[in-house]
C-alpha positions in Angstrom: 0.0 0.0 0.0 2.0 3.4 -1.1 2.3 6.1 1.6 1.8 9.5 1.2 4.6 12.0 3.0 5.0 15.3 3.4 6.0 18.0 0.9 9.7 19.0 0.0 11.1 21.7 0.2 12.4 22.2 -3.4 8.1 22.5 -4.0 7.9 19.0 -5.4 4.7 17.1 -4.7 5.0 14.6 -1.6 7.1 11.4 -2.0 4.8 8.2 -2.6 6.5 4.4 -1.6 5.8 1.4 -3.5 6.3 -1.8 -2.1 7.5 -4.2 -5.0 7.9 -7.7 -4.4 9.6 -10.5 -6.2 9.3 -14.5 -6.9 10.2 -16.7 -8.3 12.2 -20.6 -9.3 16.0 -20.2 -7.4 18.7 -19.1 -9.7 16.0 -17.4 -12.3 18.2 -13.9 -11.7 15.7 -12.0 -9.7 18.5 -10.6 -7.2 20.4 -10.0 -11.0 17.9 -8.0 -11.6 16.8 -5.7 -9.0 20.5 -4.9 -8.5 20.8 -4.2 -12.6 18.1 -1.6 -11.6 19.3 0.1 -8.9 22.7 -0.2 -10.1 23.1 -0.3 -13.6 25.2 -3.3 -13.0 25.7 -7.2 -13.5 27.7 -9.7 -11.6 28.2 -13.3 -12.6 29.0 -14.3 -9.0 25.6 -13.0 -7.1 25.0 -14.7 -4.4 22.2 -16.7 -4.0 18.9 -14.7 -1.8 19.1 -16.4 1.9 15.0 -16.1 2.8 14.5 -12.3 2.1 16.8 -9.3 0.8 15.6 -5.5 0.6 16.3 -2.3 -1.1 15.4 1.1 -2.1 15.6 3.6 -4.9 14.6 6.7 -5.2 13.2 8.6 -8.5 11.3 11.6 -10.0 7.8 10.0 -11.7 5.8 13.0 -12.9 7.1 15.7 -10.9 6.6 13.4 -7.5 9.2 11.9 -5.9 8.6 7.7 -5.8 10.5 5.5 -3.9 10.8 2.3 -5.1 11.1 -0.9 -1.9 12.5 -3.8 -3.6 12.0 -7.1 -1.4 14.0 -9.9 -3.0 12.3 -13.6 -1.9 14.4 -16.8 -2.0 13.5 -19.1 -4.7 15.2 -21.8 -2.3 12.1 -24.9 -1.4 13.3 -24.6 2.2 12.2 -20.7 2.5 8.8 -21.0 0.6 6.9 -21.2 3.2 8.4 -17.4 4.4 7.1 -15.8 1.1 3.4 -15.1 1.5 4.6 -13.0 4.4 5.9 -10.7 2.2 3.2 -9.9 -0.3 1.2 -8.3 2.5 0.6 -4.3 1.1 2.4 -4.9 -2.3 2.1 -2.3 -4.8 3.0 -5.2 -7.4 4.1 -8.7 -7.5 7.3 -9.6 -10.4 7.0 -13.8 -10.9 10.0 -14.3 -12.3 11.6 -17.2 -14.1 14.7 -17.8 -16.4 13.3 -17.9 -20.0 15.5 -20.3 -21.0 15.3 -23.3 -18.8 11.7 -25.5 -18.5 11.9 -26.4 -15.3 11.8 -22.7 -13.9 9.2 -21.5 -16.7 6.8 -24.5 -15.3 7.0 -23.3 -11.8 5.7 -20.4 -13.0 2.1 -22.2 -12.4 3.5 -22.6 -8.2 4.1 -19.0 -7.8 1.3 -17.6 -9.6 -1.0 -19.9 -7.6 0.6 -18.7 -4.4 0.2 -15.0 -5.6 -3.8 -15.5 -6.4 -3.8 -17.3 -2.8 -2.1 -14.6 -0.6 -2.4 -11.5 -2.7 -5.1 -9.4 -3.8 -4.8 -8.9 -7.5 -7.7 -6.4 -7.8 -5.3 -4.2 -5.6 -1.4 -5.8 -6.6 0.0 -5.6 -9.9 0.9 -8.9 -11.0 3.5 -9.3 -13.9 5.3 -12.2 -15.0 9.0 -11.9 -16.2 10.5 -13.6 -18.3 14.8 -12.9 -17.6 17.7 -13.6 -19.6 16.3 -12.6 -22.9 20.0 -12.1 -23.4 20.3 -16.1 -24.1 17.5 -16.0 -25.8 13.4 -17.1 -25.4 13.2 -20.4 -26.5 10.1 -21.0 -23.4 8.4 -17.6 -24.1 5.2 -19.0 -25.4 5.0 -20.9 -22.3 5.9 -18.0 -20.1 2.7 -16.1 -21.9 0.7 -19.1 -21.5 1.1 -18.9 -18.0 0.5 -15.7 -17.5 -2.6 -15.3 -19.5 -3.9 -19.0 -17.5 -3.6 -16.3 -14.0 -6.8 -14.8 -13.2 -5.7 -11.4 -13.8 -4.2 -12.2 -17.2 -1.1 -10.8 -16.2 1.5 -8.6 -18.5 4.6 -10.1 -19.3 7.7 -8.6 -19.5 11.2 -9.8 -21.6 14.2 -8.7 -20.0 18.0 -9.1 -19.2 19.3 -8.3 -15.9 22.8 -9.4 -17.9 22.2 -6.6 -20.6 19.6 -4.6 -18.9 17.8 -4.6 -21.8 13.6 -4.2 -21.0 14.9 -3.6 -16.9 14.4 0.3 -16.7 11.3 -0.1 -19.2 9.4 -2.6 -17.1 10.3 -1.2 -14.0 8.7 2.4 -15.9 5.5 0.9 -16.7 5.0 -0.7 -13.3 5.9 2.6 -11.7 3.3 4.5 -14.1 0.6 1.7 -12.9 1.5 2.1 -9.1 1.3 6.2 -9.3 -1.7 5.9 -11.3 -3.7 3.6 -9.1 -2.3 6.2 -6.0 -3.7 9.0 -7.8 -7.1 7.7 -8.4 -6.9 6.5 -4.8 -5.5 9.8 -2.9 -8.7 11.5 -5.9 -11.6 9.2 -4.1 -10.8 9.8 -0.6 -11.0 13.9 -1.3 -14.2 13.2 -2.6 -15.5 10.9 -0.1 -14.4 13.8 2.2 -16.1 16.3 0.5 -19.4 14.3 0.8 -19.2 13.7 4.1 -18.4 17.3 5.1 -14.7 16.3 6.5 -13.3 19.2 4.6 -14.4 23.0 4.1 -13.6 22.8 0.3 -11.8 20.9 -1.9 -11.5 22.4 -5.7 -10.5 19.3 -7.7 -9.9 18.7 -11.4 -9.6 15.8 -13.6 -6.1 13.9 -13.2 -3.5 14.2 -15.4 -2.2 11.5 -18.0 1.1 9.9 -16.0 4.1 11.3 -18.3 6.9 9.3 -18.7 9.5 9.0 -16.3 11.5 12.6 -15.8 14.8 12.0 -15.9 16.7 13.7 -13.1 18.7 12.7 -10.4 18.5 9.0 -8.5 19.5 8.4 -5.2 19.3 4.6 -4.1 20.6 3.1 -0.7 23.9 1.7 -1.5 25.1 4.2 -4.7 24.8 7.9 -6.1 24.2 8.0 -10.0 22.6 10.4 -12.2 21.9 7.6 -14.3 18.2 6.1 -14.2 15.9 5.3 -16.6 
């Protein structure tokens, strides 16, 4: 569930957090990728995810400031059972696999049975990712079949936390959603307010399309780029 803070002082609007959570087989690269995002960098030699890893970046989405919580789950059998913890409050849900090994693309039916069993998808975003486009998609019909089998239908997204290639995009367009979805939310509780006489005045006028993402300077936990997007 996003939070609301208070104003800046450089007269930006109010920061908004985004809990984003992500799943998924062991060794599929979802560590890879979350730390491609925040770092604009790939190792060979990351460590596998012992039961739960977090971080946070900061960016500038349509003149607000969003900070993105990243909670990296173990893929590990022996932590599965820790998981649905997590998904408690998510903005959005990332079921990731490796796109170019079976056995993680079928356990793609696991996770996204765990998601429609702990997770609200008429609140979370739910997309399914296929990773390591970089090696190529030989499973990606199966990857889409999953995803379209979910209740929701969910998106899926082709990327390479190797290349980065699709990262910044996908994490863009879940970003967009998440703002979006705040917006309309943060809209409805003026108006419920209004109606119930909780506030004097309120003057409000129709929300404005999500632009792209505004490319200025990123701070994240563990590094200071102006790189981003």
């Amino acid at each position: 569930m996003p939070t609301d803070t208070t104003p800046t002082h450089d007269g930006l609007s109010s920061s908004l957090e985004f809990k984003l959570v992500f799943v998924g087989a062991a060794n599929c690269g979802k560590t890879s990728l979350i730390h491609q995002f925040v770092s604009s960098h790939f190792s060979e030699r990351m460590p596998p995810t012992a039961a739960m890893a977090y971080r946070v970046k900061d960016v500038l989405l349509n003149d607000r400031r969003v900070q993105f919580q990243l909670w990296d789950t173990a893929g590990q059998e022996k932590f599965r059972s820790m998981v649905p913890q997590y998904y408690r409050d998510a903005s959005a849900i990332f079921v990731v696999c490796d796109g170019t090994v079976k056995e993680s693309v079928d356990e793609l039916r696991y996770w996204l049975h765990q998601v429609s069993l702990h997770a609200d998808p008429s609140r979370t975003q739910v997309v399914t990712v296929c990773n390591k486009s970089d090696l190529g998609t030989p499973f990606l019909k199966a990857v889409q079949e999953h995803a379209q089998a979910f209740q929701e239908a969910t998106p899926t997204e082709v990327c390479s936390a190797k290349s980065g290639r699709g990262v910044f995009d996908m994490f863009e367009r879940v970003g967009t959603k998440c703002l979006e979805k705040a917006l309309e939310k943060q809209q409805s509780t003026l108006l419920k307010s209004a109606s119930t006489g909780t506030l004097e005045s309120v003057q409000l006028s129709s929300p404005k399309p999500v632009a792209p993402v505004s490319v200025m300077e990123v701070k994240c936990t563990e590094i200071s780029c102006k790189r981003c997007w």
